[in-house]
C-alpha positions in Angstrom: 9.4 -10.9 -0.8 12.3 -10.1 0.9 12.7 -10.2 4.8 13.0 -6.1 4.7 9.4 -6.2 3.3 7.7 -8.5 5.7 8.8 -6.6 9.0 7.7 -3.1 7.1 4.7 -5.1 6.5 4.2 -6.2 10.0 5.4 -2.8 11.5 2.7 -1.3 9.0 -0.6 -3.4 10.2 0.4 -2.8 14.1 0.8 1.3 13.4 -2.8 1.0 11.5 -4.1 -1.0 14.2 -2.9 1.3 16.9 -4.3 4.4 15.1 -7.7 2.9 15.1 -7.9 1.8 18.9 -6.8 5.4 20.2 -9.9 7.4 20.7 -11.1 10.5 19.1 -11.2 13.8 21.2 -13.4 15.9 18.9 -16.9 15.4 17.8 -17.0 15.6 13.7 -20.0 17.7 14.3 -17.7 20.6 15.2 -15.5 20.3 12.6 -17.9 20.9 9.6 -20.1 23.3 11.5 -17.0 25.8 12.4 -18.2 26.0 16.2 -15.4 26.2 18.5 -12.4 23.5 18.7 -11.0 22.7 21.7 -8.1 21.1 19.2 -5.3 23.0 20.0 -6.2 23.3 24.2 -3.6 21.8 26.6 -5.2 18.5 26.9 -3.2 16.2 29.2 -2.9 12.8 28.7 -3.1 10.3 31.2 -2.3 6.3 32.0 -3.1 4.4 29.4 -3.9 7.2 26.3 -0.5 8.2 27.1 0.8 5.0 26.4 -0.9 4.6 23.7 0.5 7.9 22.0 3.9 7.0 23.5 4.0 3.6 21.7 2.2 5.4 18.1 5.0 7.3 18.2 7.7 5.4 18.8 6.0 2.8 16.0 5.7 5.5 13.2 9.6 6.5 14.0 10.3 2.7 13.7 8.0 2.3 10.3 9.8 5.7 8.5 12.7 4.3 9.3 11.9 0.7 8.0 10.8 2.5 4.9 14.5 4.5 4.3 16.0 1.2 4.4 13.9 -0.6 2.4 14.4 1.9 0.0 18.3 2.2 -0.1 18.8 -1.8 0.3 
């Protein structure tokens, strides 16, 4: 294993891990039954599940990114 793998690695397992602790906003009840979604409303985000979707973000950039270079290299 090369170093290029173990940071993609280690970037991987903190995106995974910050997809899991960020909290769901629909009920999975909704979403098989066809009921109305309040998916697309303007939900703001506030303190620290704006953080959390700040730093997913800026993670899954960082992990594509990691990926195009591992590639090329």
């Amino acid at each position: 294993m090369d170093f290029n793998d173990i940071i993609l690695i280690i970037v991987a397992l903190f995106l995974i891990t910050l997809v899991v602790l960020q909290s769901s906003k629909d009920n999975i009840n909704n979403a098989f039954s066809g009921e109305k979604s309040e998916l697309f409303n303007n939900q703001k985000q506030r303190g620290f599940e704006l953080v959390m979707s700040r730093v997913t973000a800026v993670t899954s950039v960082v992990f594509i990114m990691l990926s195009v270079w591992a590639m090329v290299s």
